[in-house]
MIMAR-688341 format. One record per atom (N, C-alpha, C): residue number from 0; residue in one letter; atom name; x, y, z. Coordinates in steps of 0.001 Angstrom, whole numbers, plus 500000, padded with zeros to 6 digits. Layout:
! MIMAR-688341
nr/rest/atom/px/py/pz
NUM/A/CA/X/Y/Z
...
! end
This chain:
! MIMAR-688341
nr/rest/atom/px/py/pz
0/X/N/162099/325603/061916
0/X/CA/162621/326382/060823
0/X/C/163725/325641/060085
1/X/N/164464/324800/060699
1/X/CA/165723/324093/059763
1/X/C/164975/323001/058927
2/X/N/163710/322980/059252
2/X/CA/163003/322087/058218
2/X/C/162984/322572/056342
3/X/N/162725/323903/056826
3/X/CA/162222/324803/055773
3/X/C/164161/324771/055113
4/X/N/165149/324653/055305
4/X/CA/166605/324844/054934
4/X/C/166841/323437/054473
5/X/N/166117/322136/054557
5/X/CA/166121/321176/053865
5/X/C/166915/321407/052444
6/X/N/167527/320382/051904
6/X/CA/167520/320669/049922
6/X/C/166325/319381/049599
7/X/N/166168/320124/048542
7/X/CA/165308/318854/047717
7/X/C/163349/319290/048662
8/X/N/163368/320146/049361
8/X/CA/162214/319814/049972
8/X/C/161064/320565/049298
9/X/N/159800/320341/048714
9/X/CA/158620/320429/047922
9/X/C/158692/321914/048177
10/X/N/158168/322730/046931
10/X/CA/157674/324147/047361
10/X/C/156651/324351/048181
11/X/N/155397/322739/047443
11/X/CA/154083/323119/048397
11/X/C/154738/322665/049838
12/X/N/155438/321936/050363
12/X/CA/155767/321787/051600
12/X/C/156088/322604/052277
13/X/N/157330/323119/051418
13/X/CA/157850/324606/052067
13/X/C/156903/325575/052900
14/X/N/155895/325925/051817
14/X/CA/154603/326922/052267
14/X/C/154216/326458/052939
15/X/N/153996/325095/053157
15/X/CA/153053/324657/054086
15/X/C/153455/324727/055430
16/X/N/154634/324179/055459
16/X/CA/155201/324450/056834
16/X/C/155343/326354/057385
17/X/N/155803/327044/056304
17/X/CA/155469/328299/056711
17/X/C/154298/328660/057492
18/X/N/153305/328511/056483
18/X/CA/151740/328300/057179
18/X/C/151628/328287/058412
19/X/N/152470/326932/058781
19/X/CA/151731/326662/060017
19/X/C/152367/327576/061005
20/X/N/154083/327958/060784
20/X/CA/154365/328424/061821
20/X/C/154241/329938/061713
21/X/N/153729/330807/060801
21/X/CA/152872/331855/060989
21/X/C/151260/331672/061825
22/X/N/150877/330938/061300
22/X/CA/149669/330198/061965
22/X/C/149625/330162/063962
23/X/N/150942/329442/064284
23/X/CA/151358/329377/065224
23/X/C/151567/330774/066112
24/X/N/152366/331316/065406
24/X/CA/152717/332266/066169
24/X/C/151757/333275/066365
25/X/N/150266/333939/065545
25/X/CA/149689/334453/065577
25/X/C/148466/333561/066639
26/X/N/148559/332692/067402
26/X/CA/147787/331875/068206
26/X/C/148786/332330/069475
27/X/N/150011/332561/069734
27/X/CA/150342/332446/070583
27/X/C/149749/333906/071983
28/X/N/149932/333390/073100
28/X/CA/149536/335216/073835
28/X/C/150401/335861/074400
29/X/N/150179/336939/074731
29/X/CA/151273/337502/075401
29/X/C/152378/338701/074697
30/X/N/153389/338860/075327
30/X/CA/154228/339746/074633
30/X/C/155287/339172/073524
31/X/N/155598/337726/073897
31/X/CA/155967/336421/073158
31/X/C/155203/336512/071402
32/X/N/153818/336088/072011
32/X/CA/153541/336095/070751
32/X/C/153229/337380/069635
33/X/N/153168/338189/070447
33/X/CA/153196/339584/069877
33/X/C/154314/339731/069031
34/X/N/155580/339284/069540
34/X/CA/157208/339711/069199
34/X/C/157461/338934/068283
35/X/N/157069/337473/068027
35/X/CA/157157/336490/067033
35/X/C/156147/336795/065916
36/X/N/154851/337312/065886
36/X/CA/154064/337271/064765
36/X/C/154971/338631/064231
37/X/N/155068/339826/064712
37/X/CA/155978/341025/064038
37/X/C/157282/340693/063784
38/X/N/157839/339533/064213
38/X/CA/159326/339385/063448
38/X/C/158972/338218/062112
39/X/N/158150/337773/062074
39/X/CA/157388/336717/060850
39/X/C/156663/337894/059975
40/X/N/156419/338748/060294
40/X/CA/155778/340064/059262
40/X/C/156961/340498/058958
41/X/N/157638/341051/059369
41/X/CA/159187/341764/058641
41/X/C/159524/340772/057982
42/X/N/159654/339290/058149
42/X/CA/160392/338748/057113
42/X/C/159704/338569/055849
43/X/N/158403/338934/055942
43/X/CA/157289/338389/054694
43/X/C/157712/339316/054318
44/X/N/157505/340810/054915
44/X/CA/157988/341971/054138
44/X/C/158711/342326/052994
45/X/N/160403/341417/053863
45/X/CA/161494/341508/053370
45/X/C/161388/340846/051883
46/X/N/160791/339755/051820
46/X/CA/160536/339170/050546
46/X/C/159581/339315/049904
47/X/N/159211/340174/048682
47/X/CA/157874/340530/048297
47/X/C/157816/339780/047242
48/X/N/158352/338875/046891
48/X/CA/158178/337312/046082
48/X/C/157190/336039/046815
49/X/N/157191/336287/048156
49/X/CA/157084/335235/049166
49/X/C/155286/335154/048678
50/X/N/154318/336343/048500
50/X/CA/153043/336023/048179
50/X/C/153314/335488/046906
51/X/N/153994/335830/045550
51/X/CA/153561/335107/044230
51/X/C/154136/333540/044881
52/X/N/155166/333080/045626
52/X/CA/155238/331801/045666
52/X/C/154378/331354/046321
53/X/N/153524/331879/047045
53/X/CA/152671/331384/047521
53/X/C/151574/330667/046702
54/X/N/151250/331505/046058
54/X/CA/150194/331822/044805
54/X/C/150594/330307/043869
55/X/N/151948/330549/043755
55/X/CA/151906/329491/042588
55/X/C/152084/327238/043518
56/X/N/151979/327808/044824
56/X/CA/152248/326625/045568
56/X/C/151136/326000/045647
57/X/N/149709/327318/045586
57/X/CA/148506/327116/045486
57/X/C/148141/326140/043928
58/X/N/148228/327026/043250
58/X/CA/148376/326485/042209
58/X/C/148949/325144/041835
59/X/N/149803/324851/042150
59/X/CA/150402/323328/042099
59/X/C/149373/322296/042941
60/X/N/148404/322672/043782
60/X/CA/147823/322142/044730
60/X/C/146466/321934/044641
61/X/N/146412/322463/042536
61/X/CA/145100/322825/042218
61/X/C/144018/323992/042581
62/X/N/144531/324851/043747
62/X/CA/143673/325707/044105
62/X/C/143270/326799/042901
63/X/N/142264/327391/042805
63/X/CA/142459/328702/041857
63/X/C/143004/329793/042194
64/X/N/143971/330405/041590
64/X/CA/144486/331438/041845
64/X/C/144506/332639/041025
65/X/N/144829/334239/041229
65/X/CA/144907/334800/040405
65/X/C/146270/335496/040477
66/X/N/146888/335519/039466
66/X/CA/148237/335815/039393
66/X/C/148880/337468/038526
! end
């Protein structure tokens, strides 16, 4: 996570690294990973900007998006 607190670091990077460690944590088992994928959902929550940046990280990355 102190990756993601970088300055200067790419938006698509940013997401990307998000990615993975949502990615991650929804792989993990147990009560562990249970407790980490629902504290990574409250924070998506908390920011309801976090899908349009997503959207537009896509976008920078060439993907199609709809906005």
């Amino acid at each position: 996570m102190t990756k993601l607190e970088e300055r200067g670091l790419q938006l698509t990077t940013a997401v990307s690294l998000l990615n993975t460690v949502t990615t991650s944590f929804n792989k993990l088992p147990g009560s562990l990973g249970r407790m980490l994928t629902e504290k990574m959902k409250k924070i998506e929550d908390r920011n309801p900007g976090l899908e349009t940046v997503k959207k537009i990280s896509g976008i920078l990355q060439g993907e199609p998006q709809t906005i």
